[in-house]
C-alpha positions in Angstrom: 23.2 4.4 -5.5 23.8 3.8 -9.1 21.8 6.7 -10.0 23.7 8.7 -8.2 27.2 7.1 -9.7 25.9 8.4 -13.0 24.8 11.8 -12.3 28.1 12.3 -10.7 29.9 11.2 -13.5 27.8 12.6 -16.3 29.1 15.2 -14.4 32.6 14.6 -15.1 33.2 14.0 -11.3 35.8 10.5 -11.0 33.8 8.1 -8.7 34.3 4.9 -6.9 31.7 2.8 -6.4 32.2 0.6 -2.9 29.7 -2.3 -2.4 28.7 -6.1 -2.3 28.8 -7.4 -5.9 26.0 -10.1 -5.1 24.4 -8.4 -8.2 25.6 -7.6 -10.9 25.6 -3.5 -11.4 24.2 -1.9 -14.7 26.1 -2.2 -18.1 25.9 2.2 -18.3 27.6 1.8 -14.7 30.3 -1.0 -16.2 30.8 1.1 -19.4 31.7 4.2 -18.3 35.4 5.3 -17.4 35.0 7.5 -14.8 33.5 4.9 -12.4 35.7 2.6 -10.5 34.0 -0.3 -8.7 35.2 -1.7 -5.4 33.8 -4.7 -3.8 33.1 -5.5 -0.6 33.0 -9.2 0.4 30.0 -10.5 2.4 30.8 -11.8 6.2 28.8 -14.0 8.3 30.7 -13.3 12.0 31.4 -16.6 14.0 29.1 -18.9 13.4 28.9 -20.9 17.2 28.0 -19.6 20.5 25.1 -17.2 20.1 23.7 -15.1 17.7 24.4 -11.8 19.4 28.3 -13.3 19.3 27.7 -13.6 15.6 25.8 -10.5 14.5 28.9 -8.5 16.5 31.4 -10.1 15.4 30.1 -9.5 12.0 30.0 -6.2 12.3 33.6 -5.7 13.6 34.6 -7.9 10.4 32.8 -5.1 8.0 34.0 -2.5 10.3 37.6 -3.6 9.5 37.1 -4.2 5.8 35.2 -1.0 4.9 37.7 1.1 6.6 40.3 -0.5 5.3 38.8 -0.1 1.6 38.1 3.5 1.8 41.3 4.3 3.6 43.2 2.8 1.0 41.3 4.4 -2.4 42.6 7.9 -3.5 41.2 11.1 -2.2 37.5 12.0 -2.5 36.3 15.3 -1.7 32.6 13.6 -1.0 31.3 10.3 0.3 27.7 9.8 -0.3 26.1 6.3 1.7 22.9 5.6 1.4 20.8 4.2 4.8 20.0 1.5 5.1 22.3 -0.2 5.5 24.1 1.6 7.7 25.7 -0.4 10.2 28.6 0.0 10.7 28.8 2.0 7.3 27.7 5.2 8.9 30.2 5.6 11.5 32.9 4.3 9.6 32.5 6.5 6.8 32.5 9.3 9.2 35.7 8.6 10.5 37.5 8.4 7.2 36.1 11.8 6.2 36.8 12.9 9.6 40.9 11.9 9.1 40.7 12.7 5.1 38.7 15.9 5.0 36.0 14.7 3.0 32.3 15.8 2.9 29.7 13.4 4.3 26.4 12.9 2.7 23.7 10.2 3.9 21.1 9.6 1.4 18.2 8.1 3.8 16.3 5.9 2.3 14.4 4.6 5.8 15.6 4.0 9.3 17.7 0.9 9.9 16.7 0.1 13.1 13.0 0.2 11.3 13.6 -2.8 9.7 15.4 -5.4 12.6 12.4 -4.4 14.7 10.0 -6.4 11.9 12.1 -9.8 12.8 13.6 -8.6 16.5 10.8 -6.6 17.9 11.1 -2.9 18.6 12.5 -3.4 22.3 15.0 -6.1 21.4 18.5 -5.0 22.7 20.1 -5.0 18.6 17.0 -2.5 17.8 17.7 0.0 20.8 21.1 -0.2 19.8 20.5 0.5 16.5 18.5 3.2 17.2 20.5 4.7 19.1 23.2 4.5 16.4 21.7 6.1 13.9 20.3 8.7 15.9 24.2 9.5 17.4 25.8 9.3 14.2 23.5 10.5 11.6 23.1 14.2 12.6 27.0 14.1 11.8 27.0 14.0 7.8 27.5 17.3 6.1 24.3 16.9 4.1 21.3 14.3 4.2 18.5 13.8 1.3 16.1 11.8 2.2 13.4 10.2 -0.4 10.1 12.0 1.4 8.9 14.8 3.1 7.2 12.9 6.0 10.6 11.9 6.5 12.5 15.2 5.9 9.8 16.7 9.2 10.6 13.2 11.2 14.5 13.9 10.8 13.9 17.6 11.6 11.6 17.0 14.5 12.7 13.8 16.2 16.9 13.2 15.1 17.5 17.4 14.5 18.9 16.7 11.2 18.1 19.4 8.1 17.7 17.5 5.5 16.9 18.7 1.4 14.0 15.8 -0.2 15.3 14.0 -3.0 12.3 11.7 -4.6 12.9 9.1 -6.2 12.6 9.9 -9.7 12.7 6.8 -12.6 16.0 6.9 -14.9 15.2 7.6 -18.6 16.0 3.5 -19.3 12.7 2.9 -17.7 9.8 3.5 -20.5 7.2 1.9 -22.2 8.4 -1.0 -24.4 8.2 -0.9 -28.4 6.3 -4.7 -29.2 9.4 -5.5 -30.7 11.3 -5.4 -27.9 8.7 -6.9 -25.5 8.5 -10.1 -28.2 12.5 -10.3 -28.1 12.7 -10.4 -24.3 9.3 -12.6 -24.1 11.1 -15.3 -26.5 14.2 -15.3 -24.1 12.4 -16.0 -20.9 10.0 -18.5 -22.6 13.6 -20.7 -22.7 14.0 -21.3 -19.1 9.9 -20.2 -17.9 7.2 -21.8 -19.4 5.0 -19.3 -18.5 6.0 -17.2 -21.7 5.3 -20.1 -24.0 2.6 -20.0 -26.1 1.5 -23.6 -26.3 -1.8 -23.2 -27.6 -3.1 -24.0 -31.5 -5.9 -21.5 -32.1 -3.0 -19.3 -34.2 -0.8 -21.7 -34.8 1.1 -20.5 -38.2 4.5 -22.0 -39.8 5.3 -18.4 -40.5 5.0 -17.4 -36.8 7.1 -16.9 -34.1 5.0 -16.8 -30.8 4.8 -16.1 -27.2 1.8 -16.0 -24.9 1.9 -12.4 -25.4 3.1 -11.9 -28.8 3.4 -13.1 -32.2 6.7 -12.0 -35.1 5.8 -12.6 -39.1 8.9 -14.2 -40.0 8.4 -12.9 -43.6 8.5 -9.5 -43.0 9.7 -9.5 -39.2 6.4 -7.5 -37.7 5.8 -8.0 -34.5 1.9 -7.7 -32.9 0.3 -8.3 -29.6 -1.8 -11.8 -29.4 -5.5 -9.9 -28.9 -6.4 -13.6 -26.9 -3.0 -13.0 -24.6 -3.4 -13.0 -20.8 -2.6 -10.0 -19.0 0.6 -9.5 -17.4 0.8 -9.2 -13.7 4.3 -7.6 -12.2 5.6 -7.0 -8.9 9.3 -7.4 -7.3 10.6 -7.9 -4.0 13.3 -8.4 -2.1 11.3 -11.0 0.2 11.8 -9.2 3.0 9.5 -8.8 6.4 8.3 -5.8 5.3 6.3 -7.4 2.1 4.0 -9.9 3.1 3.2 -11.2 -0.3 0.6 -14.0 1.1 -1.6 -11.1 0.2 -0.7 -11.3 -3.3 -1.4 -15.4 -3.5 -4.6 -15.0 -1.4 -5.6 -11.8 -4.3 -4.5 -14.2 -7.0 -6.6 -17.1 -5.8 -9.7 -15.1 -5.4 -9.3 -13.8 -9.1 -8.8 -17.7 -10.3 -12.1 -18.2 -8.1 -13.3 -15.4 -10.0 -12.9 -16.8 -13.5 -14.2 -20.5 -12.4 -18.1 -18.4 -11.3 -18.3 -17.7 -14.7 -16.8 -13.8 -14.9 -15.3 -12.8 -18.1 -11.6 -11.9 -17.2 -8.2 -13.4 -19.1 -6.1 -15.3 -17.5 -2.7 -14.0 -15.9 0.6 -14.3 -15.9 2.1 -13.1 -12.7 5.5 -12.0 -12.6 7.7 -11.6 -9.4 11.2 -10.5 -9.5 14.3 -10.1 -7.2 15.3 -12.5 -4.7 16.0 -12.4 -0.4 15.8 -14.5 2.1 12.3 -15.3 2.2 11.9 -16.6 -1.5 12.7 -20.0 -0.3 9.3 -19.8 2.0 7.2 -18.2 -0.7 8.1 -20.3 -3.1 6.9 -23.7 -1.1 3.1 -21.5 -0.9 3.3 -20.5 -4.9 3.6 -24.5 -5.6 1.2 -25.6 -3.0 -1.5 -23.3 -5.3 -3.7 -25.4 -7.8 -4.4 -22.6 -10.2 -5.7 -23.0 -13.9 -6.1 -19.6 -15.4 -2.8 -17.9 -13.4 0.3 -18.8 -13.7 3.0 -17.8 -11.2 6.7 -17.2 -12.0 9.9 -15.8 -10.1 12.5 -14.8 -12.8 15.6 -13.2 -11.4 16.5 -10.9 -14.3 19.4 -8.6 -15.4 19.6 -5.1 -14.8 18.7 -4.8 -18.3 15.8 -6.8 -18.7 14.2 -5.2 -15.5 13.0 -2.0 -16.9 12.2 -3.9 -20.7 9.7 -6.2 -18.7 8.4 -3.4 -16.5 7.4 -1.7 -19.8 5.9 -4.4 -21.2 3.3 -5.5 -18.3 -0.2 -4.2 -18.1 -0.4 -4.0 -13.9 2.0 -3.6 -11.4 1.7 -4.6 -7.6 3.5 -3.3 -4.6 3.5 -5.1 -1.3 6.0 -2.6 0.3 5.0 -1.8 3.6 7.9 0.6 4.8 8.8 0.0 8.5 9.1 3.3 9.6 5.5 4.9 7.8 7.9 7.6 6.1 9.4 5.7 3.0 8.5 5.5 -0.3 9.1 2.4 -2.9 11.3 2.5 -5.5 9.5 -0.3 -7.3 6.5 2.0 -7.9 8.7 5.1 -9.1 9.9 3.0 -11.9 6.8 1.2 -12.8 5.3 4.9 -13.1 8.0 5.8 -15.5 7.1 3.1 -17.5 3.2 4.4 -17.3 2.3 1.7 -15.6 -0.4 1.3 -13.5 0.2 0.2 -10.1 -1.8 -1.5 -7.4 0.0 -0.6 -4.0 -0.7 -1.7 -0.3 -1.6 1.0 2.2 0.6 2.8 4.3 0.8 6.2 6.2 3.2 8.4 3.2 2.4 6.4 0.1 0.0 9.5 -0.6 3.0 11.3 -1.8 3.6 8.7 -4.9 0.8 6.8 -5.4 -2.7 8.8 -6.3 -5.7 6.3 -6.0 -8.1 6.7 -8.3 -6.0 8.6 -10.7 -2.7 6.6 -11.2 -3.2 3.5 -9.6 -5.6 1.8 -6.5 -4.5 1.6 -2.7 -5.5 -1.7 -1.1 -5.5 -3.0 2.6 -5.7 -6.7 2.2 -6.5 -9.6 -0.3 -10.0 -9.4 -1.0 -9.4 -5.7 -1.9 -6.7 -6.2 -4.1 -8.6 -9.2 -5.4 -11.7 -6.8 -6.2 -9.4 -4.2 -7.9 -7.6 -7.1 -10.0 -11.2 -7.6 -11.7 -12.3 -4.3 -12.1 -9.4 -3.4 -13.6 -9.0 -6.2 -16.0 -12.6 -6.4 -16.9 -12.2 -5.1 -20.1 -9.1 -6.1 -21.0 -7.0 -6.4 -23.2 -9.2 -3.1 -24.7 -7.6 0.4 -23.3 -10.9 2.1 -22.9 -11.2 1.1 -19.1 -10.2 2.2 -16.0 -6.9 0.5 -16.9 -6.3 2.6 -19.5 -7.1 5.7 -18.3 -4.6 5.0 -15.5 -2.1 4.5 -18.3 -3.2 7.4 -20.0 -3.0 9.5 -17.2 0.4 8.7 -16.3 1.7 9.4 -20.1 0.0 12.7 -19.2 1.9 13.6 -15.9 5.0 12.5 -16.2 7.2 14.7 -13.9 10.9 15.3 -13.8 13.4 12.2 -14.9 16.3 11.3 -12.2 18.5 13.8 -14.1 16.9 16.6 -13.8 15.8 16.0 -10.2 19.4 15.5 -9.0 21.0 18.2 -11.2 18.2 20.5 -8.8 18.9 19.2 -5.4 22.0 17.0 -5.1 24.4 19.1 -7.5 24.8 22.5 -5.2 25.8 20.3 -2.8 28.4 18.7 -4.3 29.8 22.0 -6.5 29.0 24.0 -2.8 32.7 25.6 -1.5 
């Protein structure tokens, strides 16, 4: 949504920004005047009796607070939610634009009810519920986008909703990183994650500043790429059901048993971002691993750092599965804009983003990802490979930026009478 916050206000459009402040938004959102930012506090619902009392009582607290919130902020002539979430956002956003006269869009991202079915199962009484929710309320927005095609013929087919396909398009902040910058944020993270250190001796020079990826002349402040550096590995998550990223520490296992036959591969350092409510569980597996040449860390990083690291790595992964078959991950979009080459687990639309063979490699399972892993670093840290003509491809084909893609679909609705 914070894409959108700043096309509407590069726009000159006056926008307030309602949501959970868990995280902490970016600085172009902060900075700018026409955005207003209203939080929304997290509830938990009773917490005896059982959990149906809890997850409904919940929901009437957010009911409550979010129409309360938007009753009370000044006239807007649009409100745009983006699904999921949307219980109880979608039908009580339709109410307020009901009584104010406002313009409902839904940006659908994937089907709520999708995603409790990976923890509830798809006949659990919540799921039907939910389904039946969203199916009621969503055909009553104004507008929808939705982030695919395969999901623009499911809403037309299945919930009669007409809906315009917005991809997902990566902002111009996310980009390949000058060395300079990559050494500046590599020197910050090596402070709290010693995975960035470089604590070996074969370069070891007074008048160096290193990290395990880079090394600054302090004499004349150039900054180069350590040609013994490990390559690094990133992938984010929200630790969610719908990534199962055993797949990843299986993968990364089999490359460590790799290098110990006697194959001539460079170590890794593996990077995985965000946090959810499954980090806890991961993390116990990532310490249980007794690995020598990879090197595991989970950095929660600002919004700022995010794209700088992106740009800096040599591979990405994606373990989104989406829950539905018809949603597309955001994760990949912006490691493409940073021409980065992405490894991405299989599912029924990810044809629509990710190209094997041309931008990136679709896997099913461990030992394939652990295959691709060493094909693809094989040569590393030279860009004549397959690596690099993934990379090179990408710098090739860059498509439209978030601006442009918005200014195209989403404006006309906004500016329509």
């Amino acid at each position: 949504m914070q894409y959108h916050v700043l096309s509407l206000s590069k726009h000159r459009y006056y926008v307030t920004f309602v949501g959970f402040l868990d995280t902490k938004p970016h600085q172009d959102v902060l900075k700018e005047e026409k955005i207003k930012i209203v939080s929304i506090a997290e509830v938990k619902g009773v917490q005896v009796g059982p959990k149906i009392l809890t997850y409904v009582t919940k929901v009437m607290i957010q009911s409550l607070q979010l129409l309360h919130v938007l009753l009370k902020m000044e006239l807007q002539s649009h409100v745009i939610l983006q699904n999921p979430p949307g219980l109880p956002s979608i039908a009580v956003s339709w109410l307020v634009c009901v009584l104010r006269g406002s313009r409902f869009v839904i940006d659908w991202h994937n089907y709520g009810y999708t995603i409790m079915s990976l923890s509830l199962g798809s006949t659990h009484p919540v799921v039907r519920l939910a389904k039946w929710y969203e199916h009621f309320f969503g055909p009553l927005a104004a507008h929808n986008l939705c982030v695919t095609n395969a999901m623009k013929d499911d809403l037309q087919k299945n919930w009669g909703i007409k809906a315009t396909t917005l991809y997902d398009r990566p902002a111009s902040i996310f980009r390949e990183t000058p060395v300079k910058l990559q050494h500046q944020l590599f020197t910050r993270l090596a402070d709290t994650h010693p995975q960035f250190k470089h604590s070996g001796c074969d370069d070891v020079d007074a008048e160096l500043e290193t990290t395990v990826f880079t090394a600054r002349d302090v004499t004349d402040d150039a900054v180069t790429l350590r040609p013994k550096r490990p390559a690094l590995l990133i992938s984010s998550t929200s630790w969610t059901e719908d990534e199962d990223f055993s797949i990843l520490l299986k993968a990364l296992e089999e490359y460590e048993d790799f290098i110990k036959g006697g194959a001539s591969l460079p170590s890794l350092v593996c990077v995985i971002t965000g946090k959810g409510p499954q980090k806890k569980h991961y993390m116990k597996l990532i310490d249980s691993l007794l690995l020598q040449h990879v090197k595991i860390c989970t950095p929660w990083l600002e919004a700022e750092d995010y794209p700088v690291l992106l740009g800096s790595a040599d591979l990405g992964v994606c373990l989104h599965k989406s829950s539905s078959g018809l949603d597309l991950p955001m994760k990949v979009v912006d490691m493409f804009g940073c021409c980065l080459p992405v490894c991405a687990i299989h599912f029924n639309c990810l044809h629509e983003l990710v190209k094997h063979e041309e931008n990136g490699l679709i896997f099913r399972d461990s030992q394939q990802l652990a295959e691709q892993l060493k094909s693809l670093l094989s040569e590393f840290p030279s860009s004549e490979g397959r690596l690099g003509a993934f990379r090179r491809n990408l710098r090739s084909s860059r498509g439209q930026r978030w601006d442009d893609n918005w200014d195209q679909n989403v404006l006309p609705l906004i500016t329509a009478p």
